[in-house]
Steps between C-alpha positions, in 0.01 A plus 500: 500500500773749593634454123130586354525818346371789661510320843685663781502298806652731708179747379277210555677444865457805618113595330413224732643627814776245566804685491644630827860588605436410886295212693154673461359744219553862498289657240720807499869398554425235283368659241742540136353756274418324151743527240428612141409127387189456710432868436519414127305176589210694591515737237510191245206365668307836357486368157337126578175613664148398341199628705170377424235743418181277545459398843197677643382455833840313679401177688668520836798272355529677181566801749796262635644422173471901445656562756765284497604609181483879611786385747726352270783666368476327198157656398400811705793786385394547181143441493436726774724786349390514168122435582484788773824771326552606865538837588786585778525831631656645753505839774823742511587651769288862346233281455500484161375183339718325237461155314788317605647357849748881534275593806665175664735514756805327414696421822376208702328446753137607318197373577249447190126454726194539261186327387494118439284412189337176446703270428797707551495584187686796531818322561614348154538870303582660863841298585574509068446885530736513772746287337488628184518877551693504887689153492292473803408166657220531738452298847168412488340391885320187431238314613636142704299299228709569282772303699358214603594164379195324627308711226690259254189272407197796556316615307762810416854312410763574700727563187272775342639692746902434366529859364372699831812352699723516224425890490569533843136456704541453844260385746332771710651526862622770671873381474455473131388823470833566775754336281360676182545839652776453627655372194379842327275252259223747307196246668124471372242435787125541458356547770156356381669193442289188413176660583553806233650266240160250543273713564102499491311628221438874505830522670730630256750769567326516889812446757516229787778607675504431901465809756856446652788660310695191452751601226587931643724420775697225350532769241631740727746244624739540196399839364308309258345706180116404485346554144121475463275346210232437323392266227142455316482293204308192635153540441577608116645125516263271690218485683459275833159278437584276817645645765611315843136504655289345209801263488428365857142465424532214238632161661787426278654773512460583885709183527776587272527836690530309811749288385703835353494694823564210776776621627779424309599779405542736847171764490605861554349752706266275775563686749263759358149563379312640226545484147879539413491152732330347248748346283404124401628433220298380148441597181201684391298419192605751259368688128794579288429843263617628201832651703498861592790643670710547778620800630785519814556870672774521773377793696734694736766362690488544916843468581544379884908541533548699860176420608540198708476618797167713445358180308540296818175685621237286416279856431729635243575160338151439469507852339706440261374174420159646417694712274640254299154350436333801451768546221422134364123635446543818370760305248162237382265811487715673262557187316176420466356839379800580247477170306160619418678704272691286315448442162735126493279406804349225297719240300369549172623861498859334612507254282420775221783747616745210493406409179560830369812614694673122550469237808756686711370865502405637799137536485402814634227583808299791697675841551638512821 
């Protein structure tokens, strides 16, 4: 096998979280940034992906199948970018709006904490942006299922999940998110996690994040850069027809959820209520669209360096903290009301400018 072209054991070593330099894993120290060959693997992958048009209403496993292939690195890059022609832009420091990643901080630590679509599918043309444009590999806070070994024979494989570790997830903890910042990593954490990235229907774009400011003073810690954003994008993509409670209503499927969220994987947040505790996992019926598309904005940057002390307060943390979402909000409501005035919105009128100006023009969006 190691002799089969386009194999790369070492890749396929550590994609499935085997390699460590010490007795037990360390997601961070044992992390090795990938090198131009599984970059290029991924990139390659682009040109091989078929998706089919005619599948109406998704059966609950067709929504497995979807979105196992949404996961892999071998089909997602390049359907997702050149269905949705993402649009990334970013806040300087006058507040002027630009489209491109120059409103980014450059020097580490920074911490990326926005809105969690469904699916997560933000993340394929957000870590290529990043690459592409900053040479920028982002630390993404994960969710433990994504690590667990005992998910090998459920109903999601364990292997879909090859190209999150290889890019550098780590599972959420606090000394994850420790070692990150201290390592001056640029880190992604959503603080909706699971329960903004499968939400209910009628949910989109609404934020579950928990009342305690979990990520500020860990922030404050290292000086850490925090940059704010917002994404929309998903409801001109799908539609949820079966969410998590009409799930649990029909027998079969009640089961299967059951058997998903029994405990192998370790739950976050128990030891609080409400409905950012509400993060079993599944995976809603879904209505693909014609594809509309996504739009990123990185809104202003609250930079916590010299603050540690004052950020110890729990008042002024949680100040700050409400900041940083309020930020996140204001970055979907602009989103959402300037794509209105797009005229490439829609793919037809894409598909049309590309055909007219050549596959890799940059197709052009609202004024901003």
């Amino acid at each position: 096998m190691d002799q089969e072209d386009g194999v790369d054991l070492v890749t396929i070593i550590r994609g499935a979280g085997f390699y460590r330099r010490r007795r037990s894993v360390d997601y961070v120290s044992d992390f090795i940034r990938p090198i131009p060959s599984e970059f290029a693997m991924l990139l390659k992958s682009y040109r091989y992906l078929i998706i089919e048009a005619n599948i109406g209403l998704l059966t609950h496993g067709e929504s497995y199948q979807i979105l196992s292939h949404l996961l892999s690195p071998f089909t997602a890059c390049r359907w997702i970018n050149v269905a949705t022609s993402p649009v990334m832009l970013s806040t300087l420091e006058n507040k002027r709006i630009v489209r491109s990643l120059e409103g980014i901080p450059c020097g580490g630590p920074i911490l990326f904490v926005g809105y969690h679509m469904l699916l997560g599918l933000e993340l394929v043309p957000l870590f290529g942006k990043f690459l592409l444009e900053k040479n920028i590999l982002l630390r993404g806070i994960a969710h433990p299922s994504l690590f667990e070994k005992s998910w090998e024979r459920s109903i999601i494989e364990y292997s879909r999940f090859d190209v999150c570790r290889l890019m550098g997830a780590v599972p959420v903890s606090a000394s994850n998110f420790y070692k990150l910042m201290s390592t001056k990593s640029h880190v992604l954490l959503y603080p909706g996690g699971a329960r903004e990235a499968l939400h209910q229907k009628g949910e989109e774009y609404k934020l579950f994040w928990p009342i305690q400011p979990e990520f500020v003073r860990m922030a404050a810690r290292f000086g850490a850069k925090i940059v704010p954003f917002g994404v929309v994008g998903e409801d001109d993509l799908l539609d949820v027809a079966l969410d998590y409670d009409d799930l649990v209503k029909i027998p079969f499927f009640k089961a299967r959820l059951e058997s998903i969220n029994d405990g192998r994987a370790r739950r976050l947040r128990t030891d609080i209520n409400g409905e950012v505790a509400k993060e079993d996992l599944h995976m809603p019926g879904l209505l693909p669209k014609l594809p509309g598309r996504f739009y990123f904005l990185f809104g202003r940057t609250f930079d916590t360096a010299g603050r540690k002390e004052e950020l110890k307060d729990r008042d002024q943390a949680k100040k700050l903290y409400m900041e940083v979402k309020s930020e996140v909000e204001r970055c979907i409501a602009y989103l959402k009301e300037k794509r209105e005035e797009d005229p490439y919105r829609s793919l037809p009128s894409r598909l049309f400018y590309q055909a007219i100006h050549g596959l890799d023009a940059e197709i052009p969006t609202f004024k901003f």
